[in-house]
C-alpha positions in Angstrom: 165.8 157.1 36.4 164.8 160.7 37.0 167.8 161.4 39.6 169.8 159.9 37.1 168.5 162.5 34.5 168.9 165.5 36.7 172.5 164.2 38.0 173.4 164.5 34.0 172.2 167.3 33.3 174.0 168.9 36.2 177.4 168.1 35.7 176.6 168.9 31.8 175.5 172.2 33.1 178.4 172.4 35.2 181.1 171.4 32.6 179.9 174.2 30.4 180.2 176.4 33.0 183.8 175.4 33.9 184.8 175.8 30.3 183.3 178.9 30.0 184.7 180.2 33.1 188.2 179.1 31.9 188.2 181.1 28.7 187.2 184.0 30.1 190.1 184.7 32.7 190.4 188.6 31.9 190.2 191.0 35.0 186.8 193.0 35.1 186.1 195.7 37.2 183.6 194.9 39.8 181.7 197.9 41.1 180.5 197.6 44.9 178.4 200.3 46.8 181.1 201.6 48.6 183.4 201.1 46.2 185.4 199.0 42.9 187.9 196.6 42.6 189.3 194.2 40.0 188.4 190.3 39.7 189.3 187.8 37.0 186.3 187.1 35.4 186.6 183.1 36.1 186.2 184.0 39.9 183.0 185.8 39.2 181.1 183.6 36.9 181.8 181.0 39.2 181.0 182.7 42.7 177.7 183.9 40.9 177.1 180.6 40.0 177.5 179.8 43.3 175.4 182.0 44.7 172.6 181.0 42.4 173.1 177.7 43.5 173.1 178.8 47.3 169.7 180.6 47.1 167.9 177.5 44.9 168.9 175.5 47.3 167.7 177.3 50.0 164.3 178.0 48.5 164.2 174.5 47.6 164.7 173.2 51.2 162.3 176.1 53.0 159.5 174.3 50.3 160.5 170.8 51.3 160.3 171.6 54.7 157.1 173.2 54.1 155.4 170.2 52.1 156.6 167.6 54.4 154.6 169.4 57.7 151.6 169.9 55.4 151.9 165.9 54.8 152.2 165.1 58.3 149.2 167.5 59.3 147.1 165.4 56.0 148.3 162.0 57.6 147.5 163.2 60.9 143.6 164.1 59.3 143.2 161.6 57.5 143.8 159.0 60.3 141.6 160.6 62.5 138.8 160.2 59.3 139.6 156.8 59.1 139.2 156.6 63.2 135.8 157.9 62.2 134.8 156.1 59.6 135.9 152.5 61.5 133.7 153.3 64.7 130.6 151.5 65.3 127.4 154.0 65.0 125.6 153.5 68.2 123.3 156.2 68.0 121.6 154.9 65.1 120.8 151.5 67.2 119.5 153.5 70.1 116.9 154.9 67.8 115.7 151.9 67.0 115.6 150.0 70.6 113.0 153.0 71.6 110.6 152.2 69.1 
């Protein structure tokens, strides 16, 4: 239900941005480091949308990455505690055969 939730917002988000984009189809002047040049304004509200887009998403994924090695290394730990935990404690039985 929550996909479902995010998937509507997005293409809500993206139909207002199409509409706006649409309206706005004067040419702006678009001023690089080395120099200017003149765009309709639809192509750069939607290649800076795009862009946006492009870096979230590639944020997004470098996390994703991130938290799914930090679950493997916790699985990994944890197993090895439950290894632990499951073994027989011969060393306390030793202790008492001495007596």
């Amino acid at each position: 239900m929550k996909f479902q939730w995010a998937l509507l917002f997005g293409f809500l988000f993206a139909l207002i941005v199409a509409v706006f984009a649409v309206i706005n189809v004067d040419d702006v002047t678009v001023n690089y480091l080395f120099g200017e040049s003149k765009w309709p304004l639809i192509l750069v509200i939607l290649s800076s949308v795009l862009m946006g887009g492009l870096i979230v998403g590639s944020v997004g994924i470098v996390r994703m990455y991130s938290l799914q090695r930090q679950v493997k290394l916790l699985k990994k730990e944890n197993d090895k505690l439950k290894a632990e935990q499951d073994k027989p404690e011969d060393s306390g039985k030793e202790v008492l055969e001495k007596d």
